[in-house]
VOBA-1610 file (N, C-alpha, C; in pm, whole numbers, padded with zeros to 5 digits, always signed):
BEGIN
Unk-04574+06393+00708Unk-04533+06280+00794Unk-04547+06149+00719Unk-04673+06138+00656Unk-04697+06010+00582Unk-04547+06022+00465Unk-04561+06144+00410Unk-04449+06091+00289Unk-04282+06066+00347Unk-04283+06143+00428Unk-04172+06080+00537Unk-04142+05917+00541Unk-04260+05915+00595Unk-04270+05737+00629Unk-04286+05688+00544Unk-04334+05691+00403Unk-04321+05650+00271Unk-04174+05621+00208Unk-04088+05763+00215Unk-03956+05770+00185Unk-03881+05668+00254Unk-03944+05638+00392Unk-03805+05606+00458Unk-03845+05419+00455Unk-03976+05417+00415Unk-03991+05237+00407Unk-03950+05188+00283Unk-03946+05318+00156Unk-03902+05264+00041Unk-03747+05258+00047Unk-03674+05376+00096Unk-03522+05328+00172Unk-03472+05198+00222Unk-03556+05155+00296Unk-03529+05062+00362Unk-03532+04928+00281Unk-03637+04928+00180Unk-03672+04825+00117Unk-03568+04815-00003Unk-03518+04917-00055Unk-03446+04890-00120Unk-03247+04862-00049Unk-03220+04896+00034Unk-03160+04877+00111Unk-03111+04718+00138Unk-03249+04664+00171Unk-03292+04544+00216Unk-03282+04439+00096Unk-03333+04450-00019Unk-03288+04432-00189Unk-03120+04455-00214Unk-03061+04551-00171Unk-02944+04559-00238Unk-02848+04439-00132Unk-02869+04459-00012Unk-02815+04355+00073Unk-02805+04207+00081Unk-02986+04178+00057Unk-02984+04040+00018Unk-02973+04009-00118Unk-02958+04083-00222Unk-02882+04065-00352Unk-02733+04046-00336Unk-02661+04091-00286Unk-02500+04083-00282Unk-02517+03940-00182Unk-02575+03937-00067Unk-02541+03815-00011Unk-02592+03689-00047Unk-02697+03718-00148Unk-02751+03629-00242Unk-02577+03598-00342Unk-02576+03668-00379Unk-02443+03695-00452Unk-02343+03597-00403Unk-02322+03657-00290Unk-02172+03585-00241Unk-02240+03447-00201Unk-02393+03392-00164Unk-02368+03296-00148Unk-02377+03158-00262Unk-02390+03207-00375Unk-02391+03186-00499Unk-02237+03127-00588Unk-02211+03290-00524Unk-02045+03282-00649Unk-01931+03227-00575Unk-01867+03182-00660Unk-01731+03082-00658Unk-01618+03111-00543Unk-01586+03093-00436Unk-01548+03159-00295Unk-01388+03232-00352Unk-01357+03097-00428Unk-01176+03087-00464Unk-01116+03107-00642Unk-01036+03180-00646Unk-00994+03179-00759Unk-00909+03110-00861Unk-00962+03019-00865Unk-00909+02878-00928Unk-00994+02819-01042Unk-00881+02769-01192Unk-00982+02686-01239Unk-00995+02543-01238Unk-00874+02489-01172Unk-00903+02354-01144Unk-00920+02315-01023Unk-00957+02148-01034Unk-00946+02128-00860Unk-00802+02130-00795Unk-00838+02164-00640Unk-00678+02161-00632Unk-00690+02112-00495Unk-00562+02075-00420Unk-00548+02000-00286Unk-00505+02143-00175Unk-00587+02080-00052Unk-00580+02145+00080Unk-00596+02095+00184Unk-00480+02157+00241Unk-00434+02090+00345Unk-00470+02132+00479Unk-00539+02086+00602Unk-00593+02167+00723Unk-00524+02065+00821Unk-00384+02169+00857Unk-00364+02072+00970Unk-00425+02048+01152Unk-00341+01979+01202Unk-00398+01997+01386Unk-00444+02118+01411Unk-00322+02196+01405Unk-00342+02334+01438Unk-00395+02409+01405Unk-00438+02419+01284Unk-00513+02512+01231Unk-00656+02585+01287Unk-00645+02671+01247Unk-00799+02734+01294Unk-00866+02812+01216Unk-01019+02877+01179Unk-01051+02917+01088Unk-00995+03031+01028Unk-00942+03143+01120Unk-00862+03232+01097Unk-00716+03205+01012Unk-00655+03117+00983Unk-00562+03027+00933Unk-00573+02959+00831Unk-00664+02948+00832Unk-00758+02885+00682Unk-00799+02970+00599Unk-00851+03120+00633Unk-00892+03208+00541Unk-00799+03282+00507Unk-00638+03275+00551Unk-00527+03378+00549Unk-00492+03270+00419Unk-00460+03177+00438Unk-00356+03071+00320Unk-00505+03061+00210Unk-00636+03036+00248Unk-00692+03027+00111Unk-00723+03168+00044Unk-00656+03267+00115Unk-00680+03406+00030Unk-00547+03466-00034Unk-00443+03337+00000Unk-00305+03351-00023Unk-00251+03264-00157Unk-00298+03122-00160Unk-00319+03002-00240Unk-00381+03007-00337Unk-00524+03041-00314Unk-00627+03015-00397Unk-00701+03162-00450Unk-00678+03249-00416Unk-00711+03353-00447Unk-00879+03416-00380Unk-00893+03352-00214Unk-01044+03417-00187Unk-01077+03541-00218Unk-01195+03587-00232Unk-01204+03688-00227Unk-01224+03724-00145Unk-01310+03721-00031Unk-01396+03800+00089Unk-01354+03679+00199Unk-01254+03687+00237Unk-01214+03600+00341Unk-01289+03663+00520Unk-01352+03767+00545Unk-01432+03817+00602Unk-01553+03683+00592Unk-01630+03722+00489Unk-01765+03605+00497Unk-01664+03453+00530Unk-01638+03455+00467Unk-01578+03293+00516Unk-01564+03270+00683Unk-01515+03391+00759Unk-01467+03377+00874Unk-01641+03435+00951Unk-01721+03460+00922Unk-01825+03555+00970Unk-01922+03412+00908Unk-01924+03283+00849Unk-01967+03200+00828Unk-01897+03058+00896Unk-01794+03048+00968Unk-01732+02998+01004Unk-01778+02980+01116Unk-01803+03123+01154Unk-01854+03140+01342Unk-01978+03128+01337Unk-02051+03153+01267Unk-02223+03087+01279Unk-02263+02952+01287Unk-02127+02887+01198Unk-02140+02741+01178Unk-01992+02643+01241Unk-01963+02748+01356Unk-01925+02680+01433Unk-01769+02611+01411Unk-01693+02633+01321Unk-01615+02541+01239Unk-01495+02491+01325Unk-01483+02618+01426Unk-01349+02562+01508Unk-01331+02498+01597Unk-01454+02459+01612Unk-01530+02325+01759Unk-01519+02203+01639Unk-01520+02213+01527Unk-01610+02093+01468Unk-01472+02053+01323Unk-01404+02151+01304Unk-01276+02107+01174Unk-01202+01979+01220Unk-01199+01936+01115Unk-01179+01792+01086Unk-00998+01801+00997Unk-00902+01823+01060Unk-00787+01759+00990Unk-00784+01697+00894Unk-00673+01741+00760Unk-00658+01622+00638Unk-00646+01685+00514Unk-00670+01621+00400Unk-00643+01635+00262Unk-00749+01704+00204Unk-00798+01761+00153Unk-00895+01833+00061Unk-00914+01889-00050Unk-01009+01836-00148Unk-01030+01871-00273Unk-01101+02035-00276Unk-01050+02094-00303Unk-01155+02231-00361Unk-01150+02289-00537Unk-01290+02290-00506Unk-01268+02266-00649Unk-01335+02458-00693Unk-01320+02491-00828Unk-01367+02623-00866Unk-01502+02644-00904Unk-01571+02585-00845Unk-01763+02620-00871Unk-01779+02632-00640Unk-01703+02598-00563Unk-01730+02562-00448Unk-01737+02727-00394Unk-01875+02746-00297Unk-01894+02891-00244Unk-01856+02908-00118Unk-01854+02991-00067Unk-01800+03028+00100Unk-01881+02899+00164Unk-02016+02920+00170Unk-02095+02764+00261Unk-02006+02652+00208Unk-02017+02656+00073Unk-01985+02490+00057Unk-01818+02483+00143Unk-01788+02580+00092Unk-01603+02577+00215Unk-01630+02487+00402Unk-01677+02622+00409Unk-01739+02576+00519Unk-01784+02424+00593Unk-01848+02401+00517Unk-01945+02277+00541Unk-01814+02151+00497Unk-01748+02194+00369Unk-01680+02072+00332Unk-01587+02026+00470Unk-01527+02214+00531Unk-01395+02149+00640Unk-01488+02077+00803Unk-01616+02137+00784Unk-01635+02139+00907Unk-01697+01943+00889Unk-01783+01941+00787Unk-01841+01758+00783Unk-01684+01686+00775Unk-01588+01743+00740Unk-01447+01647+00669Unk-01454+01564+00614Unk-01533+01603+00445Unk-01575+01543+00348Unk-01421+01510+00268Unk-01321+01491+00348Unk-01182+01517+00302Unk-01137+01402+00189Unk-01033+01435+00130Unk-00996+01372+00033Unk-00922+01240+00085Unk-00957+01102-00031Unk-00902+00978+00037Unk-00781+00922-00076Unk-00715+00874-00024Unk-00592+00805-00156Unk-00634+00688-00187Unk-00635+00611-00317Unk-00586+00472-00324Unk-00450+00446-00317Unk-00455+00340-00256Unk-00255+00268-00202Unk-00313+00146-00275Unk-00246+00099-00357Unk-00244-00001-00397Unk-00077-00090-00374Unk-00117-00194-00332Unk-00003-00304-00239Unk+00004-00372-00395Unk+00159-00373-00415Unk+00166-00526-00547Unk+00223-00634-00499Unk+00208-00758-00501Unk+00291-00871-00437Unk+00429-00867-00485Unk+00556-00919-00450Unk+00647-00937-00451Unk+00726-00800-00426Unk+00710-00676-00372Unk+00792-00598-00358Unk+00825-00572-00220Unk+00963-00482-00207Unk+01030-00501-00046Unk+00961-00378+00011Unk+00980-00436+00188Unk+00963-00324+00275Unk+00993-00166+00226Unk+01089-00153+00182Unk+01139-00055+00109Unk+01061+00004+00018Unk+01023-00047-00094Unk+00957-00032-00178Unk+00799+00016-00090Unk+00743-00062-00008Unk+00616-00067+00044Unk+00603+00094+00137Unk+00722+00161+00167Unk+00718+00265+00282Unk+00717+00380+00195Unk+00781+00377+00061Unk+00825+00449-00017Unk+00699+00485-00142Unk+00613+00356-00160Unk+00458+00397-00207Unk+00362+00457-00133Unk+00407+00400-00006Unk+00307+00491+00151Unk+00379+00631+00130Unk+00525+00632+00155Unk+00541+00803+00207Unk+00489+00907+00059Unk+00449+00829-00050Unk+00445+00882-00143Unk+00295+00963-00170Unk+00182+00848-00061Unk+00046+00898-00082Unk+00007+00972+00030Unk+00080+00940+00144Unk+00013+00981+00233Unk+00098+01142+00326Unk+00026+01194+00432Unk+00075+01296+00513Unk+00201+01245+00551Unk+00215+01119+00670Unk+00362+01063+00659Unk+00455+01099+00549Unk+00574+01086+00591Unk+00719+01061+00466Unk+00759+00937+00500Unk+00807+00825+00426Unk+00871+00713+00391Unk+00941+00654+00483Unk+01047+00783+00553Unk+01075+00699+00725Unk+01001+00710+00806Unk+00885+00727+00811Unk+00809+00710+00876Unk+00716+00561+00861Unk+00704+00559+00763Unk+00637+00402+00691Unk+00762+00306+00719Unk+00866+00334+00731Unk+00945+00235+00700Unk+00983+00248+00878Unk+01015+00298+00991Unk+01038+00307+01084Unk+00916+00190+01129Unk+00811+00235+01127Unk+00723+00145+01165Unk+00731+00015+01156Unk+00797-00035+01039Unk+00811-00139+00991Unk+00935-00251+01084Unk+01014-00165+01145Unk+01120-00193+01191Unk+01073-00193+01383Unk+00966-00134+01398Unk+00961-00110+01591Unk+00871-00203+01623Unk+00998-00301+01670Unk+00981-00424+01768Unk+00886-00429+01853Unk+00886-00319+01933Unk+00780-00362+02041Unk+00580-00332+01983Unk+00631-00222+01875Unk+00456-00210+01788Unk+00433-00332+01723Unk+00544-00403+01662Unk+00533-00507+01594Unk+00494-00611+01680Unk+00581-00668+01798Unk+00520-00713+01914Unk+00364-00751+01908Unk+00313-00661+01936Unk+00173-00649+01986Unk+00078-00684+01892Unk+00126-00707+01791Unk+00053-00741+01690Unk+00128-00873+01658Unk+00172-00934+01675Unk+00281-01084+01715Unk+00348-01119+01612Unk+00388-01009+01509Unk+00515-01019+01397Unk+00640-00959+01449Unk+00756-00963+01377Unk+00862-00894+01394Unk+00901-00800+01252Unk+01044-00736+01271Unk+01084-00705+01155Unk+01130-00829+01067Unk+01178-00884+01089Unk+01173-01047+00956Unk+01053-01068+00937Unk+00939-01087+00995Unk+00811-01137+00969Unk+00718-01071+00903Unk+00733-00908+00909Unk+00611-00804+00890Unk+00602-00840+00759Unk+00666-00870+00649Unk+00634-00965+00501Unk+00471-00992+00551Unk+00473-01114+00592Unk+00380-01193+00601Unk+00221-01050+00613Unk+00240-00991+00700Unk+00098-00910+00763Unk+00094-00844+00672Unk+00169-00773+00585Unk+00073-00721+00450Unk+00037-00821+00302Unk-00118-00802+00313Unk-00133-00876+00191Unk-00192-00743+00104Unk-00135-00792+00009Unk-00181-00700-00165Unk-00288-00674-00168Unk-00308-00542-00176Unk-00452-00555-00230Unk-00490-00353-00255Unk-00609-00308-00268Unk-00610-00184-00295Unk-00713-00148-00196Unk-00627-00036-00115Unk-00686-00005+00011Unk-00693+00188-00050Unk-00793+00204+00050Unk-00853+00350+00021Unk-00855+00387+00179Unk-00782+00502+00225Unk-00773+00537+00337Unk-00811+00673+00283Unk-00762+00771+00434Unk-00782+00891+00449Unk-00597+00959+00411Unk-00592+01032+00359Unk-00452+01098+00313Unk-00361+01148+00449Unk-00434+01172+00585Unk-00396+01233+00695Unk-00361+01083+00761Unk-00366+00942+00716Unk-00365+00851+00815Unk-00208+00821+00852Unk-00152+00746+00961Unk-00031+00763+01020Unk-00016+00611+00964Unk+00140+00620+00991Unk+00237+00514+00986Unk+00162+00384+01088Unk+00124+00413+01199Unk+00080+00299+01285Unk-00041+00293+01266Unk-00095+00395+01195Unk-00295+00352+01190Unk-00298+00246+01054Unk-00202+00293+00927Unk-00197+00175+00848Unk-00172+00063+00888Unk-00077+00014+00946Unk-00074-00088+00992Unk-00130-00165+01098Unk-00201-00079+01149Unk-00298-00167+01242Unk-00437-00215+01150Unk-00438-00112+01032Unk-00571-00120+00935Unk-00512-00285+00841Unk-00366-00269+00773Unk-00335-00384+00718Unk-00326-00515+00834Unk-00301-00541+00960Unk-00369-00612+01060Unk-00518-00654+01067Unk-00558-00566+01063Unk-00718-00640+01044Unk-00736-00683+00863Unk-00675-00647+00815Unk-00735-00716+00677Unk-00661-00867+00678Unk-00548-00869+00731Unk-00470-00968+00790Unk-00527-01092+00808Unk-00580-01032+00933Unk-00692-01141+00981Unk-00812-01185+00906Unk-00875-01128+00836Unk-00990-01112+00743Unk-00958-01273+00683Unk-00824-01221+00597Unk-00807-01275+00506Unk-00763-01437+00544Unk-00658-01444+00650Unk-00663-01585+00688Unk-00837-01579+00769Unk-00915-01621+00737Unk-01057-01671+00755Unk-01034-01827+00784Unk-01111-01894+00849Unk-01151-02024+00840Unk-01102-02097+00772Unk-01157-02103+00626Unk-01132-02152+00470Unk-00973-02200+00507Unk-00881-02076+00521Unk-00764-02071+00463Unk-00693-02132+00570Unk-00720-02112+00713Unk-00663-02201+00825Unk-00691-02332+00847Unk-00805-02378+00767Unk-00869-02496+00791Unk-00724-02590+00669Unk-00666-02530+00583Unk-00629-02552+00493Unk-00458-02606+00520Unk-00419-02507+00642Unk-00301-02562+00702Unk-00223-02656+00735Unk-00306-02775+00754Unk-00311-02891+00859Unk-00264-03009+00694Unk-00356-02951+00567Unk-00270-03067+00508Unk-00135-03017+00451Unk-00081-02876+00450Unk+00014-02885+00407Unk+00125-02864+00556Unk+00081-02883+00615Unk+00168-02981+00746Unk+00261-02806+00814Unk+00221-02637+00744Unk+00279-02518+00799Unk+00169-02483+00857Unk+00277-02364+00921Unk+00148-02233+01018Unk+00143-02155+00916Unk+00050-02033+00932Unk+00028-01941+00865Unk+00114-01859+00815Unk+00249-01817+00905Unk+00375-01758+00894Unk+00417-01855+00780Unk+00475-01970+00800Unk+00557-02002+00727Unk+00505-02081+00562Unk+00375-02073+00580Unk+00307-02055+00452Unk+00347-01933+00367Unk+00309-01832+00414Unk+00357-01712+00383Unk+00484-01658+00349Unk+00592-01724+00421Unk+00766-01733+00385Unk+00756-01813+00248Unk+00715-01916+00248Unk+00678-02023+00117Unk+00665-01901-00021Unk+00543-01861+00059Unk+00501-01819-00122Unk+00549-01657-00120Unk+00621-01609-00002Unk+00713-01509-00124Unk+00805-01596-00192Unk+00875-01716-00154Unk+00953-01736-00263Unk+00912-01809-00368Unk+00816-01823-00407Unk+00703-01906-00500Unk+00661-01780-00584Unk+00629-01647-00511Unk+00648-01519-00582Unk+00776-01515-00689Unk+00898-01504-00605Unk+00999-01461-00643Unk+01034-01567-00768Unk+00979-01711-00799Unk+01018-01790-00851Unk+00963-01772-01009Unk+00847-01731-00979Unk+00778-01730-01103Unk+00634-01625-01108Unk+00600-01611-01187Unk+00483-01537-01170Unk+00389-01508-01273Unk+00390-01708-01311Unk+00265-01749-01396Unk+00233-01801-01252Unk+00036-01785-01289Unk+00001-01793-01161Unk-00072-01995-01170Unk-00078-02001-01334Unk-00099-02108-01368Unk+00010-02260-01313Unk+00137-02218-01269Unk+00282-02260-01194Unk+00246-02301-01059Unk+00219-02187-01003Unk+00260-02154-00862Unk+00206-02268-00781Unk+00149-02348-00824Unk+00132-02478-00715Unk+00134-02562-00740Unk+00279-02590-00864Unk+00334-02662-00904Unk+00504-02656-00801Unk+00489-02499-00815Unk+00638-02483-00759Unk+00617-02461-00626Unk+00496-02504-00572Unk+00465-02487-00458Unk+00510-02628-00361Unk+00473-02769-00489Unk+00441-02851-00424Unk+00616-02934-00441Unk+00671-02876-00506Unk+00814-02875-00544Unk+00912-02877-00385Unk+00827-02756-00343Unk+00916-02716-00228Unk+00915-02753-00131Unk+00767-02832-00130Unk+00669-02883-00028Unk+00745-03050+00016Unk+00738-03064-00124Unk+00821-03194-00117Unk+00965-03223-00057Unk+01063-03090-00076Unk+01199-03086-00007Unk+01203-03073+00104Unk+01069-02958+00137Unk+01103-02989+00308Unk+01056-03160+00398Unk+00953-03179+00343Unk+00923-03326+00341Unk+01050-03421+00342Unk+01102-03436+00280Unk+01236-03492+00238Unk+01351-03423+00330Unk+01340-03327+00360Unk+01431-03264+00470Unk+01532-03228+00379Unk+01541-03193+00235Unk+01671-03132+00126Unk+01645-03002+00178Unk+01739-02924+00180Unk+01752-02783+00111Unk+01656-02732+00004Unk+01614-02595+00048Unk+01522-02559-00085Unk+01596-02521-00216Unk+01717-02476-00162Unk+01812-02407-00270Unk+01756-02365-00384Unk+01662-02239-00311Unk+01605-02131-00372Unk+01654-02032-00429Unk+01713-01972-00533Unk+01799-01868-00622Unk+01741-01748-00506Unk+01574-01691-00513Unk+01556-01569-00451Unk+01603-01581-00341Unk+01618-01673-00248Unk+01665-01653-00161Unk+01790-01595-00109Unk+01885-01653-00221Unk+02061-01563-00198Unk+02032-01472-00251Unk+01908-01427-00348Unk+01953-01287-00415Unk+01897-01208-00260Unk+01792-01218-00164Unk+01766-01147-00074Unk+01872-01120+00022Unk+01935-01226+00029Unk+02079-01204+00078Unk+02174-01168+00108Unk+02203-01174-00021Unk+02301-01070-00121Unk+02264-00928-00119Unk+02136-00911-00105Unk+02016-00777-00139Unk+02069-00735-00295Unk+02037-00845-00362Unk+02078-00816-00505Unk+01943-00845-00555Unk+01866-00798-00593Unk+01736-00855-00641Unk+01781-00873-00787Unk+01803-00791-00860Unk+01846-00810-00998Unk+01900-00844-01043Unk+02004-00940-00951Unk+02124-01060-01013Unk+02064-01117-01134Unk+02095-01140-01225Unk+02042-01203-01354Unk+02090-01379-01325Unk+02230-01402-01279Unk+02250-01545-01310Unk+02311-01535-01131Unk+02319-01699-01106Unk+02377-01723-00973Unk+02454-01782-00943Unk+02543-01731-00947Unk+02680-01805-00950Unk+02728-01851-00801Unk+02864-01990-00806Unk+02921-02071-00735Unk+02936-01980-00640Unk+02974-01854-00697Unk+03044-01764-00573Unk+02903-01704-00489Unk+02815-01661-00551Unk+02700-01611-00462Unk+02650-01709-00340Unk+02690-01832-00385Unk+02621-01990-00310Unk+02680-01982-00184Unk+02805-01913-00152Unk+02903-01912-00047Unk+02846-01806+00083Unk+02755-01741+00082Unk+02689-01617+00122Unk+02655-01652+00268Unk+02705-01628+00365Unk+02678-01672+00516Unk+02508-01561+00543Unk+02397-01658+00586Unk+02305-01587+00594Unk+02193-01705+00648Unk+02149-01668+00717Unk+02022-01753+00758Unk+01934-01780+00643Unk+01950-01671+00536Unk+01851-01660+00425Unk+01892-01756+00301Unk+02016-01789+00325Unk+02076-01855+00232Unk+02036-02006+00233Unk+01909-02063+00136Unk+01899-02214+00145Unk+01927-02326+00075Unk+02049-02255+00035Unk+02154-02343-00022Unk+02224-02444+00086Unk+02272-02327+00219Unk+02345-02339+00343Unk+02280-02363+00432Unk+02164-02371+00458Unk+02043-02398+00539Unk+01885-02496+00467Unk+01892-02597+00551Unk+01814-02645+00520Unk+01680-02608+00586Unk+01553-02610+00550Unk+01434-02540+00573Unk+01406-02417+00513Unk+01272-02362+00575Unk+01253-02225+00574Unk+01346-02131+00621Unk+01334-02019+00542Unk+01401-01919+00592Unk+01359-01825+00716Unk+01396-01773+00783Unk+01327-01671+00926Unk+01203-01600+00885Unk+01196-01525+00730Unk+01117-01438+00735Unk+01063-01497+00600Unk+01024-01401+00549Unk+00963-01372+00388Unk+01059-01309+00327Unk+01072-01325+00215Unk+01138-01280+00085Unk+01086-01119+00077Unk+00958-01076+00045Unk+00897-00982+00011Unk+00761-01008+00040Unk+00697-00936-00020Unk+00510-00950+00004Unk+00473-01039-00066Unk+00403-01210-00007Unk+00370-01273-00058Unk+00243-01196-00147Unk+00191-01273-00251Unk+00096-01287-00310Unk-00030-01358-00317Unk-00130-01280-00279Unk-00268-01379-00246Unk-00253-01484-00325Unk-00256-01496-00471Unk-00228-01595-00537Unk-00124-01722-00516Unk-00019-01674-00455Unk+00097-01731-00402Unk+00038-01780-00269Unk+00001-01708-00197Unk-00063-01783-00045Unk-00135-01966-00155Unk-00245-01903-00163Unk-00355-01991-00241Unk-00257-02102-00296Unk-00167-02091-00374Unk-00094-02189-00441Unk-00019-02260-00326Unk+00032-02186-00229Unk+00082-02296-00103Unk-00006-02409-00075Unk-00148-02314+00010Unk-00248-02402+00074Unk-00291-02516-00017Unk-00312-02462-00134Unk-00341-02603-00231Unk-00236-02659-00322Unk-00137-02671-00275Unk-00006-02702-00360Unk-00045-02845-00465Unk+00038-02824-00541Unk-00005-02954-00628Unk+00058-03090-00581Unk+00003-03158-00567Unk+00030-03321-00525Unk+00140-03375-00654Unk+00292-03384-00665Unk+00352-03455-00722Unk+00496-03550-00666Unk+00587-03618-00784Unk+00731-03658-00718Unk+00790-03524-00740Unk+00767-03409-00775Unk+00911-03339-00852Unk+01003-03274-00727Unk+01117-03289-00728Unk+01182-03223-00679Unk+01318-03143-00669Unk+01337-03105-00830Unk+01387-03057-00916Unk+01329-02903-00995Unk+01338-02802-00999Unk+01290-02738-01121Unk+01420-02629-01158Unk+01389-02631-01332Unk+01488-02511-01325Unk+01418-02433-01436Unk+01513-02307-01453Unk+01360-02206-01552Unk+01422-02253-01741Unk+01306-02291-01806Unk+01289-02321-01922Unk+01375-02241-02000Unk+01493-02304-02100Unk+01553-02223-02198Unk+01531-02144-02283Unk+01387-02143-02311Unk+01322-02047-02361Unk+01310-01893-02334Unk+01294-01868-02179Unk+01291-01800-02150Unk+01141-01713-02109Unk+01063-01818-02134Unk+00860-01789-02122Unk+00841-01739-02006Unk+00985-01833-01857Unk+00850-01766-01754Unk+00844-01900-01679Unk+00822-01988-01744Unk+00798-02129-01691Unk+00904-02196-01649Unk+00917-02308-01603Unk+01035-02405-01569Unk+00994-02535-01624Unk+01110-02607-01596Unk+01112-02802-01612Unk+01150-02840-01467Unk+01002-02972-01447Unk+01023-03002-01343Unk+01069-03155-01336Unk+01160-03189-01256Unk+01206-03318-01283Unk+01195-03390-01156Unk+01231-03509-01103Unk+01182-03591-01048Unk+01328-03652-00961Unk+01371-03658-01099Unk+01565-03721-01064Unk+01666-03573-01095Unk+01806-03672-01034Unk+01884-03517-01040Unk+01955-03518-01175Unk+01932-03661-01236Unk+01993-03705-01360Unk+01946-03584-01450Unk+01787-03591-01443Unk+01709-03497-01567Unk+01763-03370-01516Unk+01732-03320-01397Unk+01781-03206-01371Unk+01892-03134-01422Unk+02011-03265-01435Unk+02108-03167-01460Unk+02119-03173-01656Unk+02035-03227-01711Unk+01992-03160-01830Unk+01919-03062-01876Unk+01825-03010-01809Unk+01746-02923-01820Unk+01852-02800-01763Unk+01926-02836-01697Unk+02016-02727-01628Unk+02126-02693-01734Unk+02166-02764-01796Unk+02284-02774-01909Unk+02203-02655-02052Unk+02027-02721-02050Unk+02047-02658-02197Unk+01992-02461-02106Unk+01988-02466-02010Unk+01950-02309-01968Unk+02072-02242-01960Unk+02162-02315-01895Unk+02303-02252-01881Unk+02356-02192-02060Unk+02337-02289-02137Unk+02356-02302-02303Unk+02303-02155-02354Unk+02163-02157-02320Unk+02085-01999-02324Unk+02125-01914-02288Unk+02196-01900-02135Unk+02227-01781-02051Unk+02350-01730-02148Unk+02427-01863-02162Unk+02556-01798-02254Unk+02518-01720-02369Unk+02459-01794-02458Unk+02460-01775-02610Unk+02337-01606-02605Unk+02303-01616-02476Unk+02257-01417-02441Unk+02338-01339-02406Unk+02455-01375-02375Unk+02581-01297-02285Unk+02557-01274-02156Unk+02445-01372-02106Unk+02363-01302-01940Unk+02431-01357-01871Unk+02559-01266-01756Unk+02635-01329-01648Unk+02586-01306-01507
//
């Protein structure tokens, strides 16, 4: 009897050894068969059962059993978190687990550059995020979301400012933009509204200003030179007869030269043909460009045209006399480049 009970406790014990060795094992070794990191995706729907079919399909699990028999101990289908995910090839069934269920999920940088179009802006979004591009760009266009946040489609320019934002990869078309809304606000602070009153705009049309103060130049050492340029015409009540402006127009951004015939362009945007601001923004002003409005430089000029050189810079003149020399030797340049 004793060796009975001897036999059958050493059975057991080794039993008990070989069991918690393998599950020592599995909870040890590498869940997925992969050697780099790679992206995963857990949508709404998903459920843990759904997750262990595609990562034993994708990634090569092995024991998609423990995954799902660890899933239900720890609860995962009360508690999975939607989104982007890194898995990488050292990660074990727990760490799976734990990563979908905390939604330690993967985040993008979006980085915003000043001076580029709506277009451009939906098309870097549909590029990082779960959304696609009409979706970024739809948003951009619905009046009544825009509404509520008190821009329009001419205006939405203004509510994104540049800068490098880190979201979640699963975030929507309207959660960005309610997120670029509050940075919105951030950013006109105190400081920058207090700042309004001497250059005689609202915040909007500060912002119309320096996309085309963008579009004009983009030495930043300028910009409130050509700020105070413009500052001065509306003062004066001239026309800005801003080049970016007909090229937005036109929707020619890359016009190289601007000719008599482009000047003819029926458009609110056109401020050749319109005196003042234009309805909207050009493109995405530039913090720098904001900044160069609010503190524009105090001068007479109200003239500039871009330097024959070709640096980047302009000549700013005062009279239309000088002007139309400085205009003579650029035209001289444009030719003697063949640039029409």
């Amino acid at each position: 009897m004793k060796k009975r009970l001897k036999v059958v406790l050493i059975a057991g014990i080794i039993i008990f050894l070989v069991v918690g060795s393998f599950a020592l094992y599995l909870y040890k070794t590498p869940a997925l068969s992969i050697e780099n990191t790679q992206y995963f995706e857990v949508l709404e729907s998903d459920n843990p059962q759904i997750l262990a079919q595609r990562l034993e399909r994708n990634f090569g699990m092995k024991y998609p059993k423990l995954f799902l028999a660890l899933s239900e101990r720890m609860n995962l289908k009360r508690w999975m978190k939607k989104g982007r995910y890194s898995v990488k090839p050292a990660m074990t069934y727990i760490d799976l687990v734990r990563l979908f269920r905390e939604g330690k999920m993967k985040t993008v940088d979006l980085v915003i550059a000043p001076g580029i179009s709506l277009e451009n802006f939906a098309n870097r979004c549909g590029n990082k995020f779960e959304a696609d591009t009409l979706d970024f760009y739809n948003i951009l266009q619905d009046t009544a979301f825009l509404d509520s946040l008190g821009f329009s489609p001419q205006t939405v320019y203004a509510l994104i400012i540049p800068d490098k934002y880190n979201m979640y990869w699963h975030t929507q078309a309207n959660e960005l933009i309610n997120r670029m809304y509050k940075e919105y606000i951030k950013f006109w602070g105190a400081e920058r509204l207090q700042k309004l009153q001497r250059v005689g705009l609202s915040a909007l049309e500060v912002s119309i200003l320096a996309s085309i103060v963008s579009k004009e130049t983009n030495k930043s050492d300028e910009m409130s030179e050509v700020a105070g340029m413009y500052i001065n015409r509306l003062r004066l009540n001239m026309p800005l007869q801003a080049d970016p402006t007909v090229k937005f127009a036109l929707d020619s951004p890359g016009l190289k030269r601007i000719l008599f015939g482009h000047l003819q362009v029926e458009s609110p945007y056109n401020t050749y043909k319109n005196k003042g601001l234009p309805p909207g923004p050009i493109c995405i002003p530039g913090k720098t460009a904001i900044d160069a409005v609010l503190n524009f430089k105090e001068h007479n000029y109200i003239y500039m045209c871009a330097k024959e050189d070709f640096s980047g810079y302009h000549n700013f003149s005062a009279t239309y006399e000088e002007h139309l020399k400085y205009a003579a030797k650029y035209r001289k340049a444009l030719d003697a480049r063949n640039i029409h």
